[in-house]
C-alpha positions in Angstrom: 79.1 96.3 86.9 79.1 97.9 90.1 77.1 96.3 92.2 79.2 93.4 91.1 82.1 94.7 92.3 81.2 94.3 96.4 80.9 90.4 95.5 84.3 90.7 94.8 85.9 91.3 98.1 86.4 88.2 100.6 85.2 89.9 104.0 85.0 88.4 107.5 81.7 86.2 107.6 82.1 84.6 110.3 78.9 85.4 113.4 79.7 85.2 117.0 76.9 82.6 117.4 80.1 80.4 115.1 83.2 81.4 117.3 81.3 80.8 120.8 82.6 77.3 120.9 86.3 77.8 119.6 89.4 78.6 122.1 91.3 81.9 121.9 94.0 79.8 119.2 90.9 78.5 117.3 89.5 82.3 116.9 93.0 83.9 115.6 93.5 81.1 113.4 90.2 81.7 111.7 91.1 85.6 111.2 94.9 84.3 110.2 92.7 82.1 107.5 90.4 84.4 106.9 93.5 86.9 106.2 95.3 84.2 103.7 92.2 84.5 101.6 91.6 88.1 101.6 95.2 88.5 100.4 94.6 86.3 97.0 91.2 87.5 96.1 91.2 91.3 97.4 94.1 92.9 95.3 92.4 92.1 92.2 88.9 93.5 93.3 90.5 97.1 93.9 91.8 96.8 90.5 88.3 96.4 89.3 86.8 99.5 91.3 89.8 101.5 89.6 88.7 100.1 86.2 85.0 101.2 87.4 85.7 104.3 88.8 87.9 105.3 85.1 85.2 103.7 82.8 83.2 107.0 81.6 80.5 104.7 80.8 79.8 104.3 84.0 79.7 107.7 85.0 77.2 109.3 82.6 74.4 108.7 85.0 73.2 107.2 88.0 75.5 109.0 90.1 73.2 108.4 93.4 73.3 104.5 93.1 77.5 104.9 92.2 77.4 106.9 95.7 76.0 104.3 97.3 78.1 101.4 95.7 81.3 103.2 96.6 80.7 105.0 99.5 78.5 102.1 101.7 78.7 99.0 100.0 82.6 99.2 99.9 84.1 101.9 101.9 81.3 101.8 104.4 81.4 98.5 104.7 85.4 98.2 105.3 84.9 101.0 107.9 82.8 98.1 109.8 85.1 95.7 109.1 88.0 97.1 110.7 85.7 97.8 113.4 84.8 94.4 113.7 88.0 93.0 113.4 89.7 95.4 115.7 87.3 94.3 118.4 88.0 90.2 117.7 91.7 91.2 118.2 91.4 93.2 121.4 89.4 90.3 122.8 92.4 88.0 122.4 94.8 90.6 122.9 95.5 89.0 126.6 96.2 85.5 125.0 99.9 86.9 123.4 98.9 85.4 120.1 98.0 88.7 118.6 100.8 90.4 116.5 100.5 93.8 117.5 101.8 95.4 114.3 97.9 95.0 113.1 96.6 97.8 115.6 99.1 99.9 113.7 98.0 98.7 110.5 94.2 99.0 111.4 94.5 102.7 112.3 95.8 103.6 109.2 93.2 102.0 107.2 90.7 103.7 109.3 91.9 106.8 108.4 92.0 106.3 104.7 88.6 104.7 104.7 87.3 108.0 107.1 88.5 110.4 104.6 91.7 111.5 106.8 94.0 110.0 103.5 98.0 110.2 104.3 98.4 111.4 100.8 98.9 115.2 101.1 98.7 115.4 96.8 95.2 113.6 97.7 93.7 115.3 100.2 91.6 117.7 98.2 90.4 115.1 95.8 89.6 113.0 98.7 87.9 115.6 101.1 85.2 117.0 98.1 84.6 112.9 97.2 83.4 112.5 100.9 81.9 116.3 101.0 80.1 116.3 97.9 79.9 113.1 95.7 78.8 115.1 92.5 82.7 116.0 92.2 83.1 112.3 90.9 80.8 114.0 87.7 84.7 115.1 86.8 86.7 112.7 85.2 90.2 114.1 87.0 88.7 113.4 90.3 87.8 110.3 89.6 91.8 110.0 88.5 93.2 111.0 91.5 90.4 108.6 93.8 90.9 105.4 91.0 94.5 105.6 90.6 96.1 103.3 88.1 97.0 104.0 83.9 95.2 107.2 83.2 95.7 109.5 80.3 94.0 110.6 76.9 92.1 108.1 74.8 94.9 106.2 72.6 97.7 108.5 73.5 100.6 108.3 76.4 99.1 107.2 80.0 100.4 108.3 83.3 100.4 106.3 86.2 98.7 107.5 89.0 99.0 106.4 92.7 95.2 107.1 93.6 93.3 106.7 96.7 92.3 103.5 96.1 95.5 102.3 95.7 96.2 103.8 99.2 93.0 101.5 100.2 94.3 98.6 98.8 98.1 99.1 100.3 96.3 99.3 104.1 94.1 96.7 103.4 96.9 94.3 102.7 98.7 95.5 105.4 96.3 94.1 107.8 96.0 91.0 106.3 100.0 90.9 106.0 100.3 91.4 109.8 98.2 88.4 110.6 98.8 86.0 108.6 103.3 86.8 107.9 104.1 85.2 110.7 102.7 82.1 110.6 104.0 81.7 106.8 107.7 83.6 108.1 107.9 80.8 110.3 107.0 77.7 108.0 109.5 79.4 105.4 112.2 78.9 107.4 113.3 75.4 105.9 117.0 74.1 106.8 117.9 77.3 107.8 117.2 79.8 110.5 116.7 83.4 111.4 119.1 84.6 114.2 118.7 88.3 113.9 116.4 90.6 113.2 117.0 94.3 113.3 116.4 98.1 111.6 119.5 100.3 110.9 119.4 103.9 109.8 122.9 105.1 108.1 123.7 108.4 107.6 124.5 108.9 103.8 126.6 106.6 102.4 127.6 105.5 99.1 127.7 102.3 97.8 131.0 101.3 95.4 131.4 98.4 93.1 130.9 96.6 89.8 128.3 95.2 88.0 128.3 91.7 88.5 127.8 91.0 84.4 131.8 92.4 84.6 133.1 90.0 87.2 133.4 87.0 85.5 134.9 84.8 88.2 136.6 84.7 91.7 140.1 86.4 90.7 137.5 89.7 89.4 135.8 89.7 92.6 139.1 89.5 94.8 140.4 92.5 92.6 138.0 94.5 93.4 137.7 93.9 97.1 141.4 94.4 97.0 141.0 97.8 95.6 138.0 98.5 98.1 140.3 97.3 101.3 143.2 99.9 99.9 140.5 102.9 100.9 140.2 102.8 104.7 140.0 106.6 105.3 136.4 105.8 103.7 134.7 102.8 105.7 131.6 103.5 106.4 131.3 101.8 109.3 129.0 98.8 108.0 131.7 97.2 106.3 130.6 93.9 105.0 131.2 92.6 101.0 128.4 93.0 99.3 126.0 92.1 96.2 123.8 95.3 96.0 120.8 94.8 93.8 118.0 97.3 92.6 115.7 97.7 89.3 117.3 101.8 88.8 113.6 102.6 91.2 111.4 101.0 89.0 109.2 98.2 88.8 110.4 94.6 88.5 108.2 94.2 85.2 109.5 97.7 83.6 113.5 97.2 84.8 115.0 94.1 84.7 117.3 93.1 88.0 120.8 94.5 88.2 123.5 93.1 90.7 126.6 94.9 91.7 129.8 93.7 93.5 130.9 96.1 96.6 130.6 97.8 99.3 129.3 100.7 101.8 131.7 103.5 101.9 131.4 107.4 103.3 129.4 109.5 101.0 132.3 111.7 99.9 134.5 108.2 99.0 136.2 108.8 95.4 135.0 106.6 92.7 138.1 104.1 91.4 138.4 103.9 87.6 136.1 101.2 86.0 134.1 101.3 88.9 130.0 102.7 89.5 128.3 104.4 92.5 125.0 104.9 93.5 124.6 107.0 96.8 122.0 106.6 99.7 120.9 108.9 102.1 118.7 109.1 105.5 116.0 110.6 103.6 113.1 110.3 100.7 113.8 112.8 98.3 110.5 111.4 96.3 112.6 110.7 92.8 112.6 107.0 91.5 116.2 105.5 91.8 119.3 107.1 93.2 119.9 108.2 95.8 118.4 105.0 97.7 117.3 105.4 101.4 120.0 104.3 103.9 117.6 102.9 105.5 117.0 99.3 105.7 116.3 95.8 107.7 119.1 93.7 108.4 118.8 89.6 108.9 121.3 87.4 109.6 120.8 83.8 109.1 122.6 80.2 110.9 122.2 76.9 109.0 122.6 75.3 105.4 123.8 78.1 103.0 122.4 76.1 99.8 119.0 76.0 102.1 119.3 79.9 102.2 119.8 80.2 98.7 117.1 77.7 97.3 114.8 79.4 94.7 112.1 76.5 94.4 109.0 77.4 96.5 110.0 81.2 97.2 109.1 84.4 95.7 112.8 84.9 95.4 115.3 82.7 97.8 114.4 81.8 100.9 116.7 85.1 102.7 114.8 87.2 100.6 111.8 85.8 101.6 111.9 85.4 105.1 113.6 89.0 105.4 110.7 90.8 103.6 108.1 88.9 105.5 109.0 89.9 108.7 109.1 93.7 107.6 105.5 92.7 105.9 104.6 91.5 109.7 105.5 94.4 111.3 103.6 96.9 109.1 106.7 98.3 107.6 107.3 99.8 104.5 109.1 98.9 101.6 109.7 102.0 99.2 108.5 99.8 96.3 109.5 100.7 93.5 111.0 104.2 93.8 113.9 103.5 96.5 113.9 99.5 96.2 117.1 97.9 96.8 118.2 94.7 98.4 121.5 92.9 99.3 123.6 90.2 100.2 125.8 90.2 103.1 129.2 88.6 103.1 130.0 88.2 106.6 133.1 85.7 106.3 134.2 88.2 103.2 133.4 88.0 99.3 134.6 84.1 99.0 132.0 82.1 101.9 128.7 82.3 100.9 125.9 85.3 102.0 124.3 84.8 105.5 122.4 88.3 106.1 120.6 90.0 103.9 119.7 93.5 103.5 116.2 95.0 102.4 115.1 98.4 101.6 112.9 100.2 104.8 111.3 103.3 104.8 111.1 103.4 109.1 
């Protein structure tokens, strides 16, 4: 199984003997391509080293040909990578095509795939992997390097963030900064992106109702109406909202929950009938609330309806276009522990949204 498992990965092919002929918008396009295929097949192959790397099996001999597998024929081999890539990228640096949120991106992969991991609950795990391979012999290394469900045969599993799911998060950041903007661009169908900007917000908390309880327009003025009455507490950003989250867990474990308000100081009372959830500057590492005030804010021009449209996005077209450019830029997205979007009214509760808020961890 193992030696299957290098197959799996779509690397950079490509010889220079090939790229001699193209012009400087030929070569990017081919590592932009290149990219767009390394995003659909590469996910799924890290899944399958995790599998690998938890399948005792595996792991009851041969530990000199799993050393090799692992540490040359897939980390090795992404350290040469990067180094390849890296160089195509500083050759066409000069052009202005190059998005240079991928020098960012490719440094951080380096230093997961050199041992220096970013994880601190990782480093010792990681550091006696690339000291001494024999510590894979124990299966709770091999835990915290695999990541993924782990946990007693048949009985409750715990799901671990491992080392290669570290791999696997810088490896699609590369690809996402070179390929994003291209698709960013296309996505933007009837409608247009006028603004792009990160804001950090002291602690605030957010105020409202669950959108299951507002029924129709004369529920969603009341509580606006309510909201307007407490002016000592503006926060500052003090647009109607639709705040949405999954409670800081994943979308396939927590369904989507929507809530009617706004942004208002930290210490604001809570009105009767009403929830909260607070946000601060700050990752206190717990899933759900408090959220990180901290977050990218888009504003759109153009048809509403075209902003809005479902069919061909992940989500709608804001909330596509809006996480794609923070996917661009190599910034994170505290998925699913501090996740949150929102809708921006600018004209007020009744117009429709035109900005859009997403969750950054900057």
């Amino acid at each position: 199984m193992g030696h299957m498992l290098v197959n799996e990965f779509c690397w950079i092919e490509f010889g220079e003997v090939e790229r001699e002929n193209l012009t400087e918008k030929e070569k990017y396009q081919q590592l932009v391509s290149w990219a767009g295929k390394a995003r659909g097949t590469n996910p799924n192959a890290f899944d399958a080293v995790t599998k690998w790397l938890l399948d005792d099996a595996q792991w009851q001999g041969g530990l000199s040909e799993n050393e090799c597998i692992l540490m040359k024929d897939i980390i090795g081999r992404f350290k040469e990578q990067t180094e390849r890539l890296r160089a195509c990228l500083l050759e066409l640096k000069t052009s202005g095509m190059v998005n240079e949120a991928v020098f960012d991106a490719l440094d951080r992969f380096e230093d997961e795939l050199s041992g220096r991991t970013h994880a601190e609950y990782l480093k010792d795990s990681v550091e006696q992997m690339f000291r001494d391979f024999s510590s894979m012999k124990d299966r709770n290394v091999r835990e915290q390097i695999a990541g993924g469900k782990t946990g007693p045969t048949g009985t409750d599993t715990v799901e671990i963030f491992g080392y290669i799911n570290f791999l696997k998060d810088c490896d699609a950041a590369v690809q996402w900064t070179l390929f994003m903007p291209d698709v960013v661009e296309k996505q933007q169908d009837g409608f247009k992106l006028e603004s792009f900007v990160y804001r950090k917000m002291p602690a605030v908390r957010f105020i409202g109702k669950d959108e299951r309880d507002v029924p129709d327009m004369e529920a969603r003025s009341e509580i606006f109406r309510i909201l307007d009455s407490m002016n000592s507490y503006r926060s500052g950003f003090d647009y109607d909202l639709l705040f949405m989250h999954h409670y800081g867990k994943g979308v396939d474990v927590s369904p989507w929950h929507g809530f009617w308000g706004r942004f208002m100081k930290a210490d604001a009372p809570v009105p009767q009938g009403f929830v909260s959830f607070d946000l601060v500057p700050e990752n206190n590492g717990k899933p759900g609330a408090p959220f990180i005030s901290q977050f990218a804010y888009a504003i759109f021009s153009g048809d509403p309806v075209a902003m809005h449209m479902r069919e061909k996005y992940d989500s709608d077209g804001m909330y596509d276009v809006t996480r794609n450019c923070m996917l661009a830029q190599g910034v994170n997205i505290p998925y699913p522990d501090k996740y949150w979007t929102a809708e921006v009214f600018l004209k007020g509760y009744s117009a429709a949204s035109t900005a859009y808020l997403f969750s950054a961890e900057l």
